[in-house]
C-alpha positions in Angstrom: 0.0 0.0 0.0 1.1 3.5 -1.0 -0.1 6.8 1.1 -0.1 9.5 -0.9 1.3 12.3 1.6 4.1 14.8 2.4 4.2 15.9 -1.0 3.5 19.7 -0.6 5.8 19.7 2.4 8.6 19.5 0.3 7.8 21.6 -3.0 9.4 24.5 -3.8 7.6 27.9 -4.3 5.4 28.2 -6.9 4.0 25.2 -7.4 0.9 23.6 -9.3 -1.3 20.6 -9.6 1.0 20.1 -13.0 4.0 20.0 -10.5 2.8 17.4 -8.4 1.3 15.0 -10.9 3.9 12.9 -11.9 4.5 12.1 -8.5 0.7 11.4 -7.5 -0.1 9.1 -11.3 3.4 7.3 -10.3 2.1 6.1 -7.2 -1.2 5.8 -8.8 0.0 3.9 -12.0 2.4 1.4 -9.4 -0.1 0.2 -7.3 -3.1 0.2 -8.7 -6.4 1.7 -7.7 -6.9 -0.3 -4.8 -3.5 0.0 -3.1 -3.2 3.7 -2.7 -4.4 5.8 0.0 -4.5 9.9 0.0 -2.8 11.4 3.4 -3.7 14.8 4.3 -0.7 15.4 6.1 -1.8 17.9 7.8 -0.2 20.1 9.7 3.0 19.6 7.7 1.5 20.1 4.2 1.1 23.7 5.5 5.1 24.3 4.9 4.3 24.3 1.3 0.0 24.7 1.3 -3.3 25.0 2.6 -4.9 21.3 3.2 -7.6 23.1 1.3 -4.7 23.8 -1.5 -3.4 20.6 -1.3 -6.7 18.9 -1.4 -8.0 20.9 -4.1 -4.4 20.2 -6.3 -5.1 16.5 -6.1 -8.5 16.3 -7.0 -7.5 18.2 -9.7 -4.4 15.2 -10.7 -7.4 12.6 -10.4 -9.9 14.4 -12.3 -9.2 12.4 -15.5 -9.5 9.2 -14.0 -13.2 7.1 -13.3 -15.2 8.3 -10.3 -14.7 4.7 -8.4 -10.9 5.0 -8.7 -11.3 8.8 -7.0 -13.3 7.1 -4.5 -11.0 4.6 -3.5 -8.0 7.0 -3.4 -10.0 9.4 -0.8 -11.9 7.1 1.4 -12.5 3.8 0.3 -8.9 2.1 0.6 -8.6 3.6 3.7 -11.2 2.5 5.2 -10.9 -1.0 4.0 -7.1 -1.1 4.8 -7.4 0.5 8.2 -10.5 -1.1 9.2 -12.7 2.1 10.0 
């Protein structure tokens, strides 16, 4: 399982959802839709973002892929993997 997380923490100035994509559709593309889990990682996305502007910059990344693969990313494998 791959979190997704600690990405904006460590971006320089400046950045874009275009920035952070490759990074996001690696994970994405390596483990599949059911092995990858979004992290807020809050508060130390706030060194490079918002949550809000992290959130919103991923959504964006996933917008292109189907509605059930979103879902899994942002709640679904998390639940099922972390039993909640």
């Amino acid at each position: 399982v791959c979190k997704v997380s600690g990405i904006v923490a460590r971006v320089q100035t400046g950045w874009t959802a275009e920035t952070l994509a490759p990074t996001v559709n690696h994970c994405l593309d390596s483990f599949g839709p059911d092995r990858v889990v979004f992290g807020g990682d809050w508060p130390v996305c706030t060194l490079g973002a918002s949550y809000a502007e992290w959130a919103r910059a991923l959504r964006q990344i996933i917008s292109a892929r189907p509605d059930e693969e979103q879902r899994k990313l942002l709640a679904d494998n998390a639940a099922r993997i972390y039993k909640v």
